[in-house]
PDB file of N, CA, C and O in Angstrom:
ATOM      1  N   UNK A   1     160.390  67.729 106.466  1.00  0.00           N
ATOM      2  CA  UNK A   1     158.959  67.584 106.363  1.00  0.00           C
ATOM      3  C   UNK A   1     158.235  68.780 106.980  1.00  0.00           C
ATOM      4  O   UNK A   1     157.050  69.095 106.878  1.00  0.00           O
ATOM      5  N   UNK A   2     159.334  69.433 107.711  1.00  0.00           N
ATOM      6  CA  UNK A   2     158.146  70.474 108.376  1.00  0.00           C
ATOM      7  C   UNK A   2     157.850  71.517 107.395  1.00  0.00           C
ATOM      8  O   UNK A   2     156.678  71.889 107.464  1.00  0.00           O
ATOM      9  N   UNK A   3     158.621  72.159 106.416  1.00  0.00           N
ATOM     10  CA  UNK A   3     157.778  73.000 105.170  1.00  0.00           C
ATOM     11  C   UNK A   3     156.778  72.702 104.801  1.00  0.00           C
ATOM     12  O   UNK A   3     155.934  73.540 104.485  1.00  0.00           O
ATOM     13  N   UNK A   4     156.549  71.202 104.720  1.00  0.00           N
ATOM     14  CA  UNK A   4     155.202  70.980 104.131  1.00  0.00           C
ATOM     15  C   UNK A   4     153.897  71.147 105.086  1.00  0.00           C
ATOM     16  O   UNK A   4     152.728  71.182 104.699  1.00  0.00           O
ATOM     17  N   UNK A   5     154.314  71.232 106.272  1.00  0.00           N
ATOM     18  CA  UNK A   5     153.329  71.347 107.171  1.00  0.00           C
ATOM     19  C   UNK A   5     152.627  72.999 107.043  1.00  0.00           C
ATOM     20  O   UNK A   5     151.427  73.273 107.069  1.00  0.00           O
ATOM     21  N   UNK A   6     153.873  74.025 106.890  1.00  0.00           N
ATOM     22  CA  UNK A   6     153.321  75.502 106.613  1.00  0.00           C
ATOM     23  C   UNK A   6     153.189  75.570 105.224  1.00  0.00           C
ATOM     24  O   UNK A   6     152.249  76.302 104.914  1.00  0.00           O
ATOM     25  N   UNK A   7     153.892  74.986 104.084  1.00  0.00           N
ATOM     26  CA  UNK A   7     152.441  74.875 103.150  1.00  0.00           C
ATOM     27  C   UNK A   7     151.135  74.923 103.314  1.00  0.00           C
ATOM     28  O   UNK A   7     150.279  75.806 103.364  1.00  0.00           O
ATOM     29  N   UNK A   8     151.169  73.936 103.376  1.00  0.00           N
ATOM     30  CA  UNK A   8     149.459  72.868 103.846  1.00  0.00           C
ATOM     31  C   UNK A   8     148.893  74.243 104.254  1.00  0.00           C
ATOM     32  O   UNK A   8     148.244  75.028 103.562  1.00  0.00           O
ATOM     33  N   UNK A   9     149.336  74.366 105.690  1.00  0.00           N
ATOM     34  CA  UNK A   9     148.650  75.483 106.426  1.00  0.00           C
ATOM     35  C   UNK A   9     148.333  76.742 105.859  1.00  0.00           C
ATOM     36  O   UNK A   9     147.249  77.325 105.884  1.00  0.00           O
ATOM     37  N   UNK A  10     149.631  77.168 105.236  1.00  0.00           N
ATOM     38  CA  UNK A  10     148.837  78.804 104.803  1.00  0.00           C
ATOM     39  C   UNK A  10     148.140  78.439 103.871  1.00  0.00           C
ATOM     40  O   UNK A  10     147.149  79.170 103.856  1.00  0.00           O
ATOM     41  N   UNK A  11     148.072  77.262 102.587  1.00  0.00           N
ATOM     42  CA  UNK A  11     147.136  77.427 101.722  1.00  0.00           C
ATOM     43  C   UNK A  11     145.744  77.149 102.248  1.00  0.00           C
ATOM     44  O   UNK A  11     144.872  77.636 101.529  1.00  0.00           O
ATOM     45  N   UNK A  12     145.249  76.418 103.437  1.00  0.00           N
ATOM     46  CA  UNK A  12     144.029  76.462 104.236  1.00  0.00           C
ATOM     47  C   UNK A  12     143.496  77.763 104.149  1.00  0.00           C
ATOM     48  O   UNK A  12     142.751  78.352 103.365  1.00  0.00           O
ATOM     49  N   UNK A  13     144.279  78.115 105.499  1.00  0.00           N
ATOM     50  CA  UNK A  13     143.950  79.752 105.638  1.00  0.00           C
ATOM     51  C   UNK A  13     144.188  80.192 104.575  1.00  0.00           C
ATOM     52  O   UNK A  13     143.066  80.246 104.070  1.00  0.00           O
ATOM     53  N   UNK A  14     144.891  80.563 103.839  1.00  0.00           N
ATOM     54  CA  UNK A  14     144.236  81.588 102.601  1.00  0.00           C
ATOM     55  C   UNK A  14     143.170  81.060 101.674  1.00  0.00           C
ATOM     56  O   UNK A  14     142.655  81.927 100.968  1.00  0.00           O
ATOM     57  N   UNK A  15     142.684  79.711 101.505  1.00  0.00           N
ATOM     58  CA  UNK A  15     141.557  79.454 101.211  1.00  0.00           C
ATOM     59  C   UNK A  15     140.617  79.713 101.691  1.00  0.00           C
ATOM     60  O   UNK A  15     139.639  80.083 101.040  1.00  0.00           O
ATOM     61  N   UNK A  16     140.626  79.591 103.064  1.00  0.00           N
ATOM     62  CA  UNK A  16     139.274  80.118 104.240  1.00  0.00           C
ATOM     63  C   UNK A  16     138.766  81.415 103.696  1.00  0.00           C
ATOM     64  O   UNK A  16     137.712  81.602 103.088  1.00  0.00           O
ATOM     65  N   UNK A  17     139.967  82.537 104.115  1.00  0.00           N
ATOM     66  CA  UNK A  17     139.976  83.355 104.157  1.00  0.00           C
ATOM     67  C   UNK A  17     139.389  84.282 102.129  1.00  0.00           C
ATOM     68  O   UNK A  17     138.564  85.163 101.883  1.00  0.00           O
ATOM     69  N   UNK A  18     140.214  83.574 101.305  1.00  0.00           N
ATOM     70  CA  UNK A  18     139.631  84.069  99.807  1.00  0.00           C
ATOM     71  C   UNK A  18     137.867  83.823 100.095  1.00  0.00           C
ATOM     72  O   UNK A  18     136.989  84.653  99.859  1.00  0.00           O
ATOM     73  N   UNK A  19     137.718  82.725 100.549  1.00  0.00           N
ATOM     74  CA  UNK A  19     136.139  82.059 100.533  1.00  0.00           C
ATOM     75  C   UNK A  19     135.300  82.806 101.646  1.00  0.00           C
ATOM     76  O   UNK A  19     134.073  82.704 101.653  1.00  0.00           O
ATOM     77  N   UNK A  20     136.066  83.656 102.709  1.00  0.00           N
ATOM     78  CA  UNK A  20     135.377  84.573 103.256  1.00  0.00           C
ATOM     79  C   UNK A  20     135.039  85.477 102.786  1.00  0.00           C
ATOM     80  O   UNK A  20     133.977  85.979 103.152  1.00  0.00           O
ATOM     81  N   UNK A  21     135.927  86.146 101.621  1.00  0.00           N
ATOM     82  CA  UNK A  21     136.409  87.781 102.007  1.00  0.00           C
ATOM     83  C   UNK A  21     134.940  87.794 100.298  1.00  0.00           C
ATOM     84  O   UNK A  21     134.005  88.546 100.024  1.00  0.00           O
ATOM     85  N   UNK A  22     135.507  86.590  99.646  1.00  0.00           N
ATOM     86  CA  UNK A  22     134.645  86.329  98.225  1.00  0.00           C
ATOM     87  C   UNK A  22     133.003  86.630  98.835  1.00  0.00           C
ATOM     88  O   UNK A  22     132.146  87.467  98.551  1.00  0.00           O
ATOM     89  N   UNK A  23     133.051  85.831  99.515  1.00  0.00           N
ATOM     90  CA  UNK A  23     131.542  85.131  99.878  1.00  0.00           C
ATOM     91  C   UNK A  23     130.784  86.427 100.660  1.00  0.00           C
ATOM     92  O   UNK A  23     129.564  86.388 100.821  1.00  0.00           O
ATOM     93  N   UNK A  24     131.430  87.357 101.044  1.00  0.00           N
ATOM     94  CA  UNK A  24     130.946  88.451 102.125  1.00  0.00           C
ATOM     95  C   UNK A  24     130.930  89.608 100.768  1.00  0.00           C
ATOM     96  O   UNK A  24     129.899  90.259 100.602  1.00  0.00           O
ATOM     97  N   UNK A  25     131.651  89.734 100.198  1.00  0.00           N
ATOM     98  CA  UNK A  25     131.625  90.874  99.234  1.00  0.00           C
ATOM     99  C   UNK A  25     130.802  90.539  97.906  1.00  0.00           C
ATOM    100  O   UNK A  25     130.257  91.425  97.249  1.00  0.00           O
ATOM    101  N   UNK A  26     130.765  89.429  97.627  1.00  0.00           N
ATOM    102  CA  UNK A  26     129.697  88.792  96.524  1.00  0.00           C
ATOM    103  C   UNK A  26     128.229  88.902  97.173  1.00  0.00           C
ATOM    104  O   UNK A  26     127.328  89.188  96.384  1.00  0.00           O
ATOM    105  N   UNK A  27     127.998  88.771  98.087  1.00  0.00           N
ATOM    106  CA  UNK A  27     126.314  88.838  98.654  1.00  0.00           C
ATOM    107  C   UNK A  27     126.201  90.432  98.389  1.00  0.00           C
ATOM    108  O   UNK A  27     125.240  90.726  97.678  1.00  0.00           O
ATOM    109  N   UNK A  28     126.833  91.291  98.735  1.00  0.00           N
ATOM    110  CA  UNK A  28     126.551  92.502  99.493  1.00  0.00           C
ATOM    111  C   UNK A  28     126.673  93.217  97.643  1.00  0.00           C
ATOM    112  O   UNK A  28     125.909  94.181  97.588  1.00  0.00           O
ATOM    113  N   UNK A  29     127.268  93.026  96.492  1.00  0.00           N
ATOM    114  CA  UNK A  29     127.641  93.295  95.348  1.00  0.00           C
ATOM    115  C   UNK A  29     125.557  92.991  94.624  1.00  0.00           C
ATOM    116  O   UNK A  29     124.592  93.701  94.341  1.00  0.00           O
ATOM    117  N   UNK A  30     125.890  91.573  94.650  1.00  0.00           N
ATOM    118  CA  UNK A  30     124.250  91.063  94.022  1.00  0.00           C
ATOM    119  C   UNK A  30     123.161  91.956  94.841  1.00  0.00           C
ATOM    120  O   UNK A  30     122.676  92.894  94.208  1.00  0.00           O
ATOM    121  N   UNK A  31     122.755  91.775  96.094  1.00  0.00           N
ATOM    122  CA  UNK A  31     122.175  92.462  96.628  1.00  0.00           C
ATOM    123  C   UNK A  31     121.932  93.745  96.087  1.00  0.00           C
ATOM    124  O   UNK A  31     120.785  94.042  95.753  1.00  0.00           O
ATOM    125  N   UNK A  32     123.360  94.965  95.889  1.00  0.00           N
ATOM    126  CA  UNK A  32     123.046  96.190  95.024  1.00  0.00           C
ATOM    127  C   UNK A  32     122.675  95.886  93.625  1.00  0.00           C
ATOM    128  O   UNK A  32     121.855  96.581  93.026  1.00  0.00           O
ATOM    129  N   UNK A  33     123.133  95.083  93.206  1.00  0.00           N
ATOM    130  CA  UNK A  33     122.662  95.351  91.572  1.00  0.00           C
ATOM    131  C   UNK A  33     121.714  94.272  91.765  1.00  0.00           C
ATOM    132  O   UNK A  33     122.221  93.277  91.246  1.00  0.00           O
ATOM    133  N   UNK A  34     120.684  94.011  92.215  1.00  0.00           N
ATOM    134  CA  UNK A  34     119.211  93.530  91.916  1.00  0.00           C
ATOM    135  C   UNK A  34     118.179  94.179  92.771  1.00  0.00           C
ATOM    136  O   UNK A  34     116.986  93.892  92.677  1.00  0.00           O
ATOM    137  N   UNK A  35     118.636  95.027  93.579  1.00  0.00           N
ATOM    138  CA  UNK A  35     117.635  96.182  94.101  1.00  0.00           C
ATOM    139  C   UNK A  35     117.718  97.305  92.850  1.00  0.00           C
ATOM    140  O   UNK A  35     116.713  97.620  92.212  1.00  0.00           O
ATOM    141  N   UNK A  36     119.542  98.070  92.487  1.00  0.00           N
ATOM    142  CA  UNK A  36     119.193  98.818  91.373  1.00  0.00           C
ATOM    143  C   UNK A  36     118.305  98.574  89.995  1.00  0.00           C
ATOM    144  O   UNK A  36     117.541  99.361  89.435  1.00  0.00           O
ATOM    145  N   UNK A  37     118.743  96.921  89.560  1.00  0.00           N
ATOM    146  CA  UNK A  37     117.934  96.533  88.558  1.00  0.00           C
ATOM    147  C   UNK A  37     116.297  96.794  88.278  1.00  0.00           C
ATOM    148  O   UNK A  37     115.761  97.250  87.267  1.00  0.00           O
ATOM    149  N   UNK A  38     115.491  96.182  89.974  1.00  0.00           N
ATOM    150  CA  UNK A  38     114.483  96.436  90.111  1.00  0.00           C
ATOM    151  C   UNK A  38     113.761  97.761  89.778  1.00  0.00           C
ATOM    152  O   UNK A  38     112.737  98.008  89.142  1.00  0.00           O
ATOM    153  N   UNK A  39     114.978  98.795  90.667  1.00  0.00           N
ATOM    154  CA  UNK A  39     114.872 100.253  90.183  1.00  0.00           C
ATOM    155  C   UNK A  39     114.592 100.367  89.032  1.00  0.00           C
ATOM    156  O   UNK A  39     113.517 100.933  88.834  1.00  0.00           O
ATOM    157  N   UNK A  40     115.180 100.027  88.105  1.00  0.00           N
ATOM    158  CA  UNK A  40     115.219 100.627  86.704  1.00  0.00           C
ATOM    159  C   UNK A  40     114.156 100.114  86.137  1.00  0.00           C
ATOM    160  O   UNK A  40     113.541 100.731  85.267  1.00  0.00           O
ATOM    161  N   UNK A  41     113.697  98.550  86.691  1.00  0.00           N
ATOM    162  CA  UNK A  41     112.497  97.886  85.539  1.00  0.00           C
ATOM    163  C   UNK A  41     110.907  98.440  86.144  1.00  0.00           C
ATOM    164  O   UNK A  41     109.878  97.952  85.676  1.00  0.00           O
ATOM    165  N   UNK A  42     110.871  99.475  87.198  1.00  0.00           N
ATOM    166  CA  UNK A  42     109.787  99.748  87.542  1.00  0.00           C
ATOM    167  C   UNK A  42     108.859  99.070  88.797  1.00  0.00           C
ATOM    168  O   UNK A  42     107.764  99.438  89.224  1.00  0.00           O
ATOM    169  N   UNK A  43     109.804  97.831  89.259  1.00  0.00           N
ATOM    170  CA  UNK A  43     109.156  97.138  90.422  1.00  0.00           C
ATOM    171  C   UNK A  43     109.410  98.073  91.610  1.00  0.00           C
ATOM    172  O   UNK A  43     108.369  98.519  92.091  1.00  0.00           O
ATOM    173  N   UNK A  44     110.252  98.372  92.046  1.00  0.00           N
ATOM    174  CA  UNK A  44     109.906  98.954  93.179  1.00  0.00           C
ATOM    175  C   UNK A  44     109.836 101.182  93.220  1.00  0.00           C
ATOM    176  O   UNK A  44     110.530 102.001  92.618  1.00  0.00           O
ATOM    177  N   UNK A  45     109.116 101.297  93.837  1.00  0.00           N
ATOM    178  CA  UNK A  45     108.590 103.101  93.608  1.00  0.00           C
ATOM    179  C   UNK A  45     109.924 103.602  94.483  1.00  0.00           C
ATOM    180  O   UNK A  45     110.339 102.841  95.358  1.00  0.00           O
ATOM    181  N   UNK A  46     110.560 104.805  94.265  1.00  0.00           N
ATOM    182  CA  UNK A  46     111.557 105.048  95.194  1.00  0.00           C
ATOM    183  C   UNK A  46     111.515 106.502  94.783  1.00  0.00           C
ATOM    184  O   UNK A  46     111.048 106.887  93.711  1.00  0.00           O
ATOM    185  N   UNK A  47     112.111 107.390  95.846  1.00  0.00           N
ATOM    186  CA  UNK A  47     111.595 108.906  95.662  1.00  0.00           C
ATOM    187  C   UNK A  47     113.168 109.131  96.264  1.00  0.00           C
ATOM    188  O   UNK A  47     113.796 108.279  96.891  1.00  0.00           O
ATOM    189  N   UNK A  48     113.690 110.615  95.885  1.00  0.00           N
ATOM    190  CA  UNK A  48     114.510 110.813  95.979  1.00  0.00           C
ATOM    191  C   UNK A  48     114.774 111.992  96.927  1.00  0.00           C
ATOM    192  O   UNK A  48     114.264 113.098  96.752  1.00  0.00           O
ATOM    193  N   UNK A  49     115.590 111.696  97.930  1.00  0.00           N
ATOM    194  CA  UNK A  49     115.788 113.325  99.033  1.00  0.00           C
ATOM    195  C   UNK A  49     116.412 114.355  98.239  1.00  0.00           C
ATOM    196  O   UNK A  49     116.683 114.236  97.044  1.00  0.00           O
ATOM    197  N   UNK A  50     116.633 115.394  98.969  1.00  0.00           N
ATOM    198  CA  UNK A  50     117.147 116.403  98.594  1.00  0.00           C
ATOM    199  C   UNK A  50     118.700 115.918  98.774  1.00  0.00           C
ATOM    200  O   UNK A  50     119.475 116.195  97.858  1.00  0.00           O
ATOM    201  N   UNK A  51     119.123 115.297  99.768  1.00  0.00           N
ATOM    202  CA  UNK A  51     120.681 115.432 100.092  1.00  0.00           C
ATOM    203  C   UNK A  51     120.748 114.063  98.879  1.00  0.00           C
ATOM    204  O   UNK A  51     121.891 113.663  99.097  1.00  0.00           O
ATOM    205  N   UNK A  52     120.267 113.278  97.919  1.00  0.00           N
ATOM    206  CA  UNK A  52     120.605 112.295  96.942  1.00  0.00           C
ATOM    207  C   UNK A  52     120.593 110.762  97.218  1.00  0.00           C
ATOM    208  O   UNK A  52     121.104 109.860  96.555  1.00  0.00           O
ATOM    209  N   UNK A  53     119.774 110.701  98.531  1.00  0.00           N
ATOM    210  CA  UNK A  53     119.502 109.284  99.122  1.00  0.00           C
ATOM    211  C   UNK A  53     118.458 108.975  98.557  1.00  0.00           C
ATOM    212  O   UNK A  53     117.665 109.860  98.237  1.00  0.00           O
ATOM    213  N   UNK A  54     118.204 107.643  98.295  1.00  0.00           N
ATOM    214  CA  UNK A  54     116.466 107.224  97.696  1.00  0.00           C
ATOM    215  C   UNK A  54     115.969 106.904  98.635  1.00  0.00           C
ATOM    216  O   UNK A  54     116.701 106.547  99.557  1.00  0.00           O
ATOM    217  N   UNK A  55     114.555 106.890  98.816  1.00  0.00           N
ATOM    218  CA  UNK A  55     113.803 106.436  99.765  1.00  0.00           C
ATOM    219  C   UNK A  55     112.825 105.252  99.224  1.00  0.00           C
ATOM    220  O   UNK A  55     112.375 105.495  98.104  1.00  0.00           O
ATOM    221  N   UNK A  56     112.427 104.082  99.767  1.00  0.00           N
ATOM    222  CA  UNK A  56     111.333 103.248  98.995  1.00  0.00           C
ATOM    223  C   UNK A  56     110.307 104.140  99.506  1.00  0.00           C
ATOM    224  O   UNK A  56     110.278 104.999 100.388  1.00  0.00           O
ATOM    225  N   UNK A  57     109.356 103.598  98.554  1.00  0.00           N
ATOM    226  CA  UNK A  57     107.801 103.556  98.625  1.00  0.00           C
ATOM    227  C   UNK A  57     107.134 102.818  99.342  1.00  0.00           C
ATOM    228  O   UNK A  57     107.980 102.243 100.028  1.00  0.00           O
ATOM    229  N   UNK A  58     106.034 102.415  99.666  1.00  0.00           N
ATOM    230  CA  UNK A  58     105.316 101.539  99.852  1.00  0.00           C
ATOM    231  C   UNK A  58     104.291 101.480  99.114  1.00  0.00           C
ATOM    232  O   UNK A  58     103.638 102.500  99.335  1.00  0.00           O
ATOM    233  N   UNK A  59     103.677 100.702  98.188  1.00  0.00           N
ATOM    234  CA  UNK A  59     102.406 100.781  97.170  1.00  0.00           C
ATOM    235  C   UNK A  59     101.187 100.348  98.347  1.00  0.00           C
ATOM    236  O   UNK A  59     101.017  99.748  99.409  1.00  0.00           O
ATOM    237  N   UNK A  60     100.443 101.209  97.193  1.00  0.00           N
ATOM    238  CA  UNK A  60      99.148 101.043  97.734  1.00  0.00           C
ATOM    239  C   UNK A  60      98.275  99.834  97.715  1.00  0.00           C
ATOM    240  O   UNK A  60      98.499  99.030  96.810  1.00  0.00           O
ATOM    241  N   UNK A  61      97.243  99.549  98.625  1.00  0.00           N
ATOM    242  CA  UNK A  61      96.653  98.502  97.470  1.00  0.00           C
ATOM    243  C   UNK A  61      96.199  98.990  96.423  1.00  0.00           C
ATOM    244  O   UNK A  61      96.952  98.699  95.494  1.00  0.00           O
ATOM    245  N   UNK A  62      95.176  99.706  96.032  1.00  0.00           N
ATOM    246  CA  UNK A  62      95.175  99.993  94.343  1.00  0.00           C
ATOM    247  C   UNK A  62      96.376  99.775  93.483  1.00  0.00           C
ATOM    248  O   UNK A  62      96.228  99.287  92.362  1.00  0.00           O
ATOM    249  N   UNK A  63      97.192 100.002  93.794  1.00  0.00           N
ATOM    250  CA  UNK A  63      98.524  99.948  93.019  1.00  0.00           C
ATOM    251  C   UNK A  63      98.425  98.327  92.557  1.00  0.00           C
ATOM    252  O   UNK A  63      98.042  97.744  91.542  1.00  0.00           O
ATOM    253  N   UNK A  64      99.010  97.900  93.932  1.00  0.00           N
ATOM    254  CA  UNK A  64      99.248  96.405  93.657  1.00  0.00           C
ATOM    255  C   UNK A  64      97.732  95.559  92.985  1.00  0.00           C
ATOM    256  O   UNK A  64      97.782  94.628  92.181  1.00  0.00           O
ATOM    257  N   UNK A  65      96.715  96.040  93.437  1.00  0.00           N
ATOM    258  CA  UNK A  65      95.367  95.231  92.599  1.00  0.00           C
ATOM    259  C   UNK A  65      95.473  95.800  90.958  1.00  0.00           C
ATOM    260  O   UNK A  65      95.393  94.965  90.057  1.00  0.00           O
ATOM    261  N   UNK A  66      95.636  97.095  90.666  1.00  0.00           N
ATOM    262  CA  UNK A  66      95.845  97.458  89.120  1.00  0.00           C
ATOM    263  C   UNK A  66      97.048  97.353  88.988  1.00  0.00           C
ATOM    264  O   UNK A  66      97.462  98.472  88.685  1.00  0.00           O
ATOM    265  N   UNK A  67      97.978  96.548  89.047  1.00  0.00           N
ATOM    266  CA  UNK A  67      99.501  96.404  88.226  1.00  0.00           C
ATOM    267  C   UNK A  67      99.291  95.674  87.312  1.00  0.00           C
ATOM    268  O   UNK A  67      98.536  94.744  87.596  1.00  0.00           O
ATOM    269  N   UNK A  68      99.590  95.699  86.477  1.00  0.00           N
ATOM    270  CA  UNK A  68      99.750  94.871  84.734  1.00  0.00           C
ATOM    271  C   UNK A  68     100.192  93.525  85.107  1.00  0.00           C
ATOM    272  O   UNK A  68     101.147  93.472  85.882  1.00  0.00           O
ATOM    273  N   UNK A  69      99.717  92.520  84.732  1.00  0.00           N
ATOM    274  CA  UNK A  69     100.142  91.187  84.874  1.00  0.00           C
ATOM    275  C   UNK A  69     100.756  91.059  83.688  1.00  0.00           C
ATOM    276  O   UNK A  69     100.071  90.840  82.688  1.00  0.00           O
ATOM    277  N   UNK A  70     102.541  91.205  83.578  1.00  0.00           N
ATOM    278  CA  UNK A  70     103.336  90.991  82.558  1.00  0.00           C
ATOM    279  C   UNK A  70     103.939  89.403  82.287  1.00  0.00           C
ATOM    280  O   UNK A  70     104.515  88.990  83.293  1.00  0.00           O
ATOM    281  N   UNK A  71     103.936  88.688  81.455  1.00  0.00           N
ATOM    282  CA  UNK A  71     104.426  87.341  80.944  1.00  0.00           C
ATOM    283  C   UNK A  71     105.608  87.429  80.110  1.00  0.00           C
ATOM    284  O   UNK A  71     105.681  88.384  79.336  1.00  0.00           O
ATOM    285  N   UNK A  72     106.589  86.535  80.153  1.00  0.00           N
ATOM    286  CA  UNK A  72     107.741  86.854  79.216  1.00  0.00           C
ATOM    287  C   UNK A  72     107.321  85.282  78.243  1.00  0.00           C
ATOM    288  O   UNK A  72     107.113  84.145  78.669  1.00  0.00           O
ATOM    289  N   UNK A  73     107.317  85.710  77.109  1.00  0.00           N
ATOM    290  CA  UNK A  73     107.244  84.485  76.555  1.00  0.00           C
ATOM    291  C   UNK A  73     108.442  84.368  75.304  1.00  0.00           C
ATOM    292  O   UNK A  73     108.558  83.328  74.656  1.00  0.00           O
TER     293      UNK A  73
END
């Protein structure tokens, strides 16, 4: 009976652990591709250094009072 006990066990821990390693690298994945997305659809202003880092913007209010009120229908 005792095999089944280190069964049991490593499949825990390697469940823990898949559901860590998933769950830490899936946030940090979405996070980049819905800031880049934003990039591309025009929501957020971003300027670019010389060494190839982006920098945000901050809008103005004019900006934000004249932005296009877009609807998807």
């Amino acid at each position: 009976m005792e095999p089944l006990y280190w069964y049991v066990g490593a499949y825990i821990v390697g469940t823990v652990m898949g559901f860590w390693f998933g769950r830490h690298n899936g946030i940090s994945l979405g996070i980049l591709t819905e800031v880049d997305k934003l990039i591309e659809d025009g929501y957020i202003k971003t300027r670019t250094q010389p060494n190839g880092d982006l920098d945000l913007i901050k809008l103005t209010l004019e900006e934000k009072i004249d932005a296009p009120e877009t609807t998807d229908s």
